[in-house]
TORTI-864038 format. One record per residue: x, y, z of N, C-alpha, C in turn. Coordinates in pm, whole numbers, padded with zeros to 5 digits, always signed. Layout:
BEGIN
XYZXYZXYZ ...
END
This chain:
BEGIN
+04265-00647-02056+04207-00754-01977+04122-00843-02068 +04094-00969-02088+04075-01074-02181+03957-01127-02083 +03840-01125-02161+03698-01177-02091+03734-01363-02127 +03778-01413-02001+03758-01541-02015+03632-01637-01986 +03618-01711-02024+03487-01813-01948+03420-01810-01796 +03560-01851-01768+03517-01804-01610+03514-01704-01568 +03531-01601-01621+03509-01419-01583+03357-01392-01616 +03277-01459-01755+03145-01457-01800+03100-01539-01685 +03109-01634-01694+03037-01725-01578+03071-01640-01447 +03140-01602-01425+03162-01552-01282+03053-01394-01241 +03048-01347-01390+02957-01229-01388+02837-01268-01416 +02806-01393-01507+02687-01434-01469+02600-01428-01334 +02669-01513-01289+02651-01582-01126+02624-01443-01081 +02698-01354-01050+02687-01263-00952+02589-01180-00987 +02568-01120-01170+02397-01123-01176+02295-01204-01113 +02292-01318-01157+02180-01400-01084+02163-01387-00961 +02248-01374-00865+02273-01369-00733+02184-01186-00680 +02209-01101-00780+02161-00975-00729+02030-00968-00795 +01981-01030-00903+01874-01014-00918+01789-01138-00837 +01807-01227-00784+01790-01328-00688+01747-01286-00583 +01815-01166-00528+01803-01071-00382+01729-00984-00409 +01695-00925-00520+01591-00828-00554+01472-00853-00548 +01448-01005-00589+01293-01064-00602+01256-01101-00448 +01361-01147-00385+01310-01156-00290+01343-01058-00187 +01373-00976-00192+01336-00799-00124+01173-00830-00126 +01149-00803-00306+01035-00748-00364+00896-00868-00293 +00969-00979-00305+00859-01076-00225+00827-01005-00085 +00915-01003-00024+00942-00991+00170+00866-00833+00152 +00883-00743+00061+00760-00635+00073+00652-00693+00051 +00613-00756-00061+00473-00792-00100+00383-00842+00026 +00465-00965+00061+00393-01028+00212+00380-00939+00327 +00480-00844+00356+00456-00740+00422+00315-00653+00429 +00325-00618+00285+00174-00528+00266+00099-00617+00262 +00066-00764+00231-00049-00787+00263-00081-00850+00384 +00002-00894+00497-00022-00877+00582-00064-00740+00693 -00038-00594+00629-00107-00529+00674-00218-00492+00610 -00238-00506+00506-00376-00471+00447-00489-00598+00517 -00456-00708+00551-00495-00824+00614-00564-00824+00704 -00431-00755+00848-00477-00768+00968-00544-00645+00992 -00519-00514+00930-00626-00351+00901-00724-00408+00916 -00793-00513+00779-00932-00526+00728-00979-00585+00844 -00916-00657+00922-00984-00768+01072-00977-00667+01152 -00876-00591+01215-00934-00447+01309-01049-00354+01264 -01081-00330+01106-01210-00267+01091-01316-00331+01101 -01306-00507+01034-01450-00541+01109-01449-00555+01237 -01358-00574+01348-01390-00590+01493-01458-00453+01503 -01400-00383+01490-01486-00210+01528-01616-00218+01473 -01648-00243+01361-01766-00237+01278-01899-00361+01388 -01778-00476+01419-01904-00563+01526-01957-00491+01650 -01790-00468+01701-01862-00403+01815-01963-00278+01818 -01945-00163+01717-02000-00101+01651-02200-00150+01663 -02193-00238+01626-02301-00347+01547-02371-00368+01695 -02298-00446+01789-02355-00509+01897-02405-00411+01990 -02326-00331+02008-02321-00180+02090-02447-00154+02112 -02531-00130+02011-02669-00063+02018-02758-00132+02102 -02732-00281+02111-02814-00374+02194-02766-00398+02369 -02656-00378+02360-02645-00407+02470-02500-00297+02537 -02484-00206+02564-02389-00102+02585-02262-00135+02664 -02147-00135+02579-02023-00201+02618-01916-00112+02715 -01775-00207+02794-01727-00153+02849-01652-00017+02764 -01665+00075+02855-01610+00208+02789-01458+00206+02757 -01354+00142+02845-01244+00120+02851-01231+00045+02749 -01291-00084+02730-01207-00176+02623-01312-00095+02505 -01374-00029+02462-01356+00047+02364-01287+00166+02371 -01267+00250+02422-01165+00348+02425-01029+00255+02369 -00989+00166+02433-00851+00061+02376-00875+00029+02249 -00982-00020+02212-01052-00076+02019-00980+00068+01991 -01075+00119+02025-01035+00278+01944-00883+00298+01866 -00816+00332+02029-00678+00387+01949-00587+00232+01935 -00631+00119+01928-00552+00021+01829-00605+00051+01690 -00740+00046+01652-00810+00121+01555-00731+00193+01426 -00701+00300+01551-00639+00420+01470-00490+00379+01456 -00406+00384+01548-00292+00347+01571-00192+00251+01524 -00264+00145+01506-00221+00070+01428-00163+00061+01270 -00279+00120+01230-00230+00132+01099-00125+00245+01059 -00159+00333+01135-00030+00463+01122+00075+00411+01152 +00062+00324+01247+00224+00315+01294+00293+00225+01191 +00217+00059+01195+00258+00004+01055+00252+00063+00925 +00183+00141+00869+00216+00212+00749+00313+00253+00754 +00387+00323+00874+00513+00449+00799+00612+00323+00832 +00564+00172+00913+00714+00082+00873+00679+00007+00725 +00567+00030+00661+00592-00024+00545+00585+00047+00465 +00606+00185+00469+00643+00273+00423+00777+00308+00404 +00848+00270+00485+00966+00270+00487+01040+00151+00417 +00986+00025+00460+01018-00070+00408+01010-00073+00249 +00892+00019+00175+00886-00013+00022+00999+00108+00002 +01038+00199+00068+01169+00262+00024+01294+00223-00010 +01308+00107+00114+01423+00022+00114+01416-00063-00029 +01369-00129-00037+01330-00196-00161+01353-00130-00305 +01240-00014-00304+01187+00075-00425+01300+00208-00434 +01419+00180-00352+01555+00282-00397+01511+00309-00520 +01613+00213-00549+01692+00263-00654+01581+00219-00781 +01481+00227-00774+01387+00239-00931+01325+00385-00888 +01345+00469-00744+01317+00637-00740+01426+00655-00764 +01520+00665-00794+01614+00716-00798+01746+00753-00951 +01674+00821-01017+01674+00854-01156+01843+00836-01193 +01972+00868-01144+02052+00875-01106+02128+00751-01113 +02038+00657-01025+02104+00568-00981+02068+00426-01124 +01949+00440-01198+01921+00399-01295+02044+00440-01441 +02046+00575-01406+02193+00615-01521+02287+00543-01520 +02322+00533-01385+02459+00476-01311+02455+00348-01408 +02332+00274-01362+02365+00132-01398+02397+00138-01545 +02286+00182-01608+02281+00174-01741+02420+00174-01796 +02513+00314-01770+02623+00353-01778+02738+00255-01778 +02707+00165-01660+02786+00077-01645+02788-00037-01718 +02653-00063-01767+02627-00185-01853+02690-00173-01982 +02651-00033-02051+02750+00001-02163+02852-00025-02202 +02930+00057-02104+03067+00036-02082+03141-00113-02084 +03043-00207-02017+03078-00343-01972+03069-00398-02120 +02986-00361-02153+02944-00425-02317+03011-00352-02430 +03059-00235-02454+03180-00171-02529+03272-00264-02468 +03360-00281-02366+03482-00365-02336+03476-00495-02373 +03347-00535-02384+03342-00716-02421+03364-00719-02543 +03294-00594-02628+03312-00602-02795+03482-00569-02834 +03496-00507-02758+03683-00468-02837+03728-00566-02793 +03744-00677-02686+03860-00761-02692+03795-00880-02732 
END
């Protein structure tokens, strides 16, 4: 098989194209976590006000019982989806295996370009 121009260009492209989708995986996590590290830090100071105000004037029990387990809840629940989400993403750099693979393949790709 004879590496023509348009076979380089064509494997170009389709690099660019997967490392293209990678950055922006890696973006769409980034904004992810900091939108929960974001909206966390604004549920701890609401607790911390009401917290604050509480002493002066003694609040409904219900809508703190509700503060509460959004409080707590919240972040557990969004953590294990962005927990999950940096899995999706962060595969294949855990995945010792799957790093061989490539490597393996790059080799190979680059031994075949040198013999013909």
């Amino acid at each position: 098989m004879e590496l023509t121009v348009e076979t380089m260009e064509n494997r170009n492209e389709n690099s660019y194209m997967r490392a293209r989708k990678k950055v922006e995986r890696l973006k769409g996590f980034y904004i992810h976590l900091a939108w929960y590290v974001g909206v966390n830090l604004l549920l701890i100071g609401l607790r911390l006000y009401v917290i604050a105000t509480q002493q002066t004037a003694p609040g409904d029990a219900h809508f703190q019982n509700w503060l509460d387990w959004n409080i707590f809840l919240t972040p557990v629940l969004w953590g294990i989806a962005v927990g999950i989400h940096a899995l999706i993403v962060f595969k294949s750099s855990w995945n010792p295996l799957a790093n061989w693979e490539e490597r393996k393949i790059r080799e190979y790709m680059e031994r075949d370009s040198e013999h013909n």
